[in-house]
C-alpha positions in Angstrom: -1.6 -19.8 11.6 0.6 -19.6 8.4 -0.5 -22.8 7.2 -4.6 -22.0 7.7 -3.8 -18.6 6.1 -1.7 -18.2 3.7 -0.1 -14.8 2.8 0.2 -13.5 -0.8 3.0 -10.4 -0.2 2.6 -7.9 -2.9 5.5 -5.0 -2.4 6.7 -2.4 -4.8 7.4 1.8 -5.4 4.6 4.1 -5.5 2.5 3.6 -8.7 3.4 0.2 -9.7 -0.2 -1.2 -9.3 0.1 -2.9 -6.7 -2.7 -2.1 -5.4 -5.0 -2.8 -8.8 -3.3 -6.2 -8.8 -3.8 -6.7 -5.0 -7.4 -6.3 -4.8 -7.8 -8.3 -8.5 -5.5 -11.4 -7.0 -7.7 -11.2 -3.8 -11.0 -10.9 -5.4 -10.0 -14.1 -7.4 -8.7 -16.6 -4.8 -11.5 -15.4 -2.1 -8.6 -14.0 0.2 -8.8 -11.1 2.7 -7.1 -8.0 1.6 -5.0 -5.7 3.7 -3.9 -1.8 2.1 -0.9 -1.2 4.3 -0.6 1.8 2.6 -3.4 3.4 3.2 -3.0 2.8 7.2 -0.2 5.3 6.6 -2.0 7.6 4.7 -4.9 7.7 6.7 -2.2 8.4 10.2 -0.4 11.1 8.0 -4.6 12.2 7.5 -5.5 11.9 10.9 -2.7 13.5 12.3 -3.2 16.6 10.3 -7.5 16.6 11.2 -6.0 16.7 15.5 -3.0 19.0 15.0 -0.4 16.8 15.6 2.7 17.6 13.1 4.7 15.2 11.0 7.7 15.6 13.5 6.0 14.5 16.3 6.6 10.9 17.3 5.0 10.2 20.1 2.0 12.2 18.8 2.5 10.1 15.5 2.3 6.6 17.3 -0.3 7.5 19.5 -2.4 8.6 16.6 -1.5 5.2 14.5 -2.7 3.0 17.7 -6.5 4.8 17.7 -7.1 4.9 13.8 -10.6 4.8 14.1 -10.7 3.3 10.4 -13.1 1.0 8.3 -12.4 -0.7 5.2 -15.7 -1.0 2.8 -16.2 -1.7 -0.9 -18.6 0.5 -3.1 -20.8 -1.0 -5.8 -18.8 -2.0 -8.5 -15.9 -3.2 -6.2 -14.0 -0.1 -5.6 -12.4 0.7 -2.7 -14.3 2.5 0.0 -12.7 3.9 3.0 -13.5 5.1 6.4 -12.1 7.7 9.4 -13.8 8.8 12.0 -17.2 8.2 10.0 -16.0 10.3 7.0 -15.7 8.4 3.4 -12.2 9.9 2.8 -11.6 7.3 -0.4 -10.5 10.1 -2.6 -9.1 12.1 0.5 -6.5 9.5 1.0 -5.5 8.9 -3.0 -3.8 12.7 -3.4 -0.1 13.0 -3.4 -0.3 15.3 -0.8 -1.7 12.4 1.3 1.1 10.1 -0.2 3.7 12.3 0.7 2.5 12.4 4.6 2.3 8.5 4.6 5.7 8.6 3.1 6.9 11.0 5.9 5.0 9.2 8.7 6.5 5.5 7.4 9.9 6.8 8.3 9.6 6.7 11.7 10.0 3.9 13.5 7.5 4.1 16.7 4.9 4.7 13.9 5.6 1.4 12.3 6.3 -0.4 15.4 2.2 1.0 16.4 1.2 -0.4 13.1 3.2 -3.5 13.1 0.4 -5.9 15.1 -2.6 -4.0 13.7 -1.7 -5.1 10.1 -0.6 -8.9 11.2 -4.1 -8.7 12.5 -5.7 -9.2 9.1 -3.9 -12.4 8.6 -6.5 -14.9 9.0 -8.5 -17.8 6.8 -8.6 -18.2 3.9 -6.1 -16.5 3.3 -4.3 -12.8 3.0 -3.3 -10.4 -0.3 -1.0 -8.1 1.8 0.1 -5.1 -0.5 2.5 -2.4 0.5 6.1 -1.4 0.6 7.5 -3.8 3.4 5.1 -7.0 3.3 7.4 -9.9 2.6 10.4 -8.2 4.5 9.0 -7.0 7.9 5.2 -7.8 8.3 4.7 -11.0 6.5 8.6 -12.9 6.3 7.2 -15.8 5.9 4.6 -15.3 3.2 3.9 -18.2 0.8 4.5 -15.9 -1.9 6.5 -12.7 -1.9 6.6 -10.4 -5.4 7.9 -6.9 -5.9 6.2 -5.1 -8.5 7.2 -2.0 -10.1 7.7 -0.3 -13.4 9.1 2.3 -15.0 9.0 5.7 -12.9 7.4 7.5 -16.3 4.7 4.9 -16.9 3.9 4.8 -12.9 3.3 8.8 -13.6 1.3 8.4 -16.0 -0.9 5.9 -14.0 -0.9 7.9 -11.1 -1.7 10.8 -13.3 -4.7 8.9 -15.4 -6.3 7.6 -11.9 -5.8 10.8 -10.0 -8.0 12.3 -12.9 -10.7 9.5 -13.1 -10.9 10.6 -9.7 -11.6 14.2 -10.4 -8.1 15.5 -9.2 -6.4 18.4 -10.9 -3.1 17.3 -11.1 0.1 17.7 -13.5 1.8 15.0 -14.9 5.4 17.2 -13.9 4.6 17.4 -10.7 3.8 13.9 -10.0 6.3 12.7 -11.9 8.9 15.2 -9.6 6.3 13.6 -6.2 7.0 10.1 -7.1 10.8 10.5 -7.8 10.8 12.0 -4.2 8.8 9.3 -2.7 11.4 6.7 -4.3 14.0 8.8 -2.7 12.6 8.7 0.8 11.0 5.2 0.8 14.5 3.6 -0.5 16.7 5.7 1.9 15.1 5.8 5.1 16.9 3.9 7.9 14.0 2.2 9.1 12.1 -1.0 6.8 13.7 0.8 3.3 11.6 -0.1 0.1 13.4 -3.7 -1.6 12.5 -6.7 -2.8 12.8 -9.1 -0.4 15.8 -11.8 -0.8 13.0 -14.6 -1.7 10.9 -12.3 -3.5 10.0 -12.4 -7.5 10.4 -9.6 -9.3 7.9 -8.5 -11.9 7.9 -5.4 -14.3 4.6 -4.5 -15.3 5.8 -1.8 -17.8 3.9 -2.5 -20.6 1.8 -5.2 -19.4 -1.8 -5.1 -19.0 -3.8 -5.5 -15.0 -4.9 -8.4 -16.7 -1.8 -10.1 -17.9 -0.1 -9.3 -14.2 -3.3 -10.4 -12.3 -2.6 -13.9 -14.3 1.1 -14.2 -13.6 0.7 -13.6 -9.9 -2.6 -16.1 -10.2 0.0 -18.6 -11.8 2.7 -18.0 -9.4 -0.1 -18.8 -6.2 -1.6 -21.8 -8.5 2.3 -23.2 -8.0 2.3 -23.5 -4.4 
């Protein structure tokens, strides 16, 4: 399977633009693309629409295995996304919603639900995988593994400019205070921690344009 469909492991911290870069690589080599993170959000989401709280397990991992999700792609290539029949695209992009996938990540039985659901979009051509854990637990042996991040300012200010092109109220303070949290959780928690993996690449994109990062990672692929 590996060598009919090649995975392209794209991991880093909240706001690094990973997910820009993700769908950009993907849309380029003609490759599937899999949001890891937004499985995450949308159990953190689902959870809260049936009552089940963040503390719950078993009432975590149950709601992970019946996602009734759908991944769609609006007109000018933005991402579109479906639960339970509800276009919950914006829903799923507020930091409250990131801080519930942050929560829900932590816990193992939740990953462990997800584990096979997102080895599931592996298939030809080929797989961008983007998220926090890609090259280390879902995907170990991807053909390329890179870990992108940036500066926690500049991935504040992203977050910040795209939660606003979005139509989101949102301080720059606050999210810069969210995403220092997030760091906090996602590198400390005891199960699949956030970190590059040992045969990873590191790139900064601090500075650096989607363009000029879309072509590095292009380059890196091209080398294979």
């Amino acid at each position: 399977m590996a060598e009919k469909a090649p995975v392209i492991a794209i991991d880093g911290p909240s706001g690094s633009g990973k997910g820009t870069i993700a769908r950009r690589v993907a849309e380029a080599l003609g490759y599937h693309l899999l949001d890891s993170g937004a499985l995450y959000r949308l159990t953190a989401l689902s959870a809260a629409r049936h009552g089940v709280a963040l503390d719950d397990a078993d009432g975590l991992a149950e709601v992970a295995r019946m996602l009734d999700v759908r991944f769609d792609s609006d007109e000018a290539g933005g991402e579109r996304i479906w639960l339970e029949g509800d276009d919950v695209s914006v829903e799923i992009r507020t930091e409250k919603a990131g801080a519930g996938a942050s929560t829900v990540a932590a816990i193992p039985a939740v990953r462990e639900a997800l584990l096979e659901r997102q080895r599931a979009f592996q298939r030809p051509p080929g797989l961008v995988a983007d998220g926090r854990d890609m090259g280390t637990q879902v995907f170990p042996s991807a053909a390329v593994k890179i870990f992108l991040t940036a500066s926690a300012e500049e991935r504040a200010r992203r977050r910040h400019k795209q939660l606003k092109d979005k139509g989101l109220d949102v301080s720059l303070a606050a999210l810069s205070r969210d995403i220092e949290d997030r760091d906090r959780r996602d590198t400390e928690r005891s199960v699949a921690p956030l970190r590059p993996a040992e045969d990873a690449r590191i790139l900064d994109s601090s500075g650096q344009s989607i363009e000029a990062v879309t072509q590095t990672v292009l380059d890196w692929v091209a080398e294979l």
